[in-house]
TORKEMAR-344292 format. One line per 8 residues: number of its first residue (from 1); their letters; for each residue x, y, z of C-alpha. Coordinates in steps of 0.5 Angstrom, whole numbers, plus 2048, in hexadecimal, padded with zeros to 3 digits. Each point is the difference from the previous one (the first is absolute). Layout:
NUM = a = X/Y/Z | ...
# end
This chain:
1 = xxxxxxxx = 7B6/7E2/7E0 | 7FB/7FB/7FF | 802/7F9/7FF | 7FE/7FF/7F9 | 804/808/7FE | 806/7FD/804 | 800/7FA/7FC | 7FF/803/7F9
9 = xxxxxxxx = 806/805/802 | 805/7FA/802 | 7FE/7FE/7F9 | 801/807/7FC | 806/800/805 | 803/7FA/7FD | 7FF/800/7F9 | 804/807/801
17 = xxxxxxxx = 806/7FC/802 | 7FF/7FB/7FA | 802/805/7FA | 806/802/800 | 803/803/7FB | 808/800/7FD | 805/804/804 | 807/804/7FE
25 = xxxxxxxx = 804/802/805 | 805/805/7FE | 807/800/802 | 7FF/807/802 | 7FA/7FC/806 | 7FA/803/7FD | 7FA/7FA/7FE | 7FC/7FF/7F9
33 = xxxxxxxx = 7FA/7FC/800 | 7FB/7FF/7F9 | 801/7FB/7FC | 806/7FF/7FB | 7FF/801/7F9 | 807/7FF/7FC | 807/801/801 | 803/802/7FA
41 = xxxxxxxx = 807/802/800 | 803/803/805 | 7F9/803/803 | 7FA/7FB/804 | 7F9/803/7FE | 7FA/800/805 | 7F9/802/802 | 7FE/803/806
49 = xxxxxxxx = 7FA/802/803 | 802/807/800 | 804/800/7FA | 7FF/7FD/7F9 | 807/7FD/7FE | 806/802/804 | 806/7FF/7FD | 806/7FD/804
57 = xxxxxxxx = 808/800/7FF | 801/7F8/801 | 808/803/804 | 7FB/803/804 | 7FC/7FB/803 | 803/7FC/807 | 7FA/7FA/7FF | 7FA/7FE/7FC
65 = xxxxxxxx = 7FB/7FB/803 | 7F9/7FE/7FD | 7FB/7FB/802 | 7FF/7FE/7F8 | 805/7FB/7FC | 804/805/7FC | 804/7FD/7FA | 808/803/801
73 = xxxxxxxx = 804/7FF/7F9 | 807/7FE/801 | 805/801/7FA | 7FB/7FD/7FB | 7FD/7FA/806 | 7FA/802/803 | 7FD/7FD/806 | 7F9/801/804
81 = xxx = 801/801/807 | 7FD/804/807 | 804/807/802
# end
């Protein structure tokens, strides 16, 4: 590989590393990454690169993560904070 193409695939490398997407993790160990639409309820709606909307039961879910400030509303207070 020449140096220039070496230097443009360490960059395209990196830039892969930088998206990141929501992740859920289930209780029953299998992982979920897309985007979080909505959490209405008792389920967690999100969109992946496979699947339109998948719609999640909250019970089932062991951990959220997301790399975008969320708002959680607590029994009528609502707070902006990172997941």
């Amino acid at each position: 590989m020449k140096p220039r193409q070496s230097i443009k695939f360490v960059a395209l490398t990196l830039c892969t590393f930088v998206v990141q997407a929501d992740q859920v993790l289930l209780k029953n160990g299998d992982k979920i990454s897309g985007t979080v639409l909505n959490k209405s309820g008792s389920v967690l709606e999100m969109k992946t690169d496979y699947a339109d909307k998948v719609v999640i039961k909250w019970d089932a879910i062991e951990t959220l993560k997301s790399d975008k400030p969320m708002t959680v509303i607590l029994k009528g207070t609502s707070i902006n904070c990172n997941l």
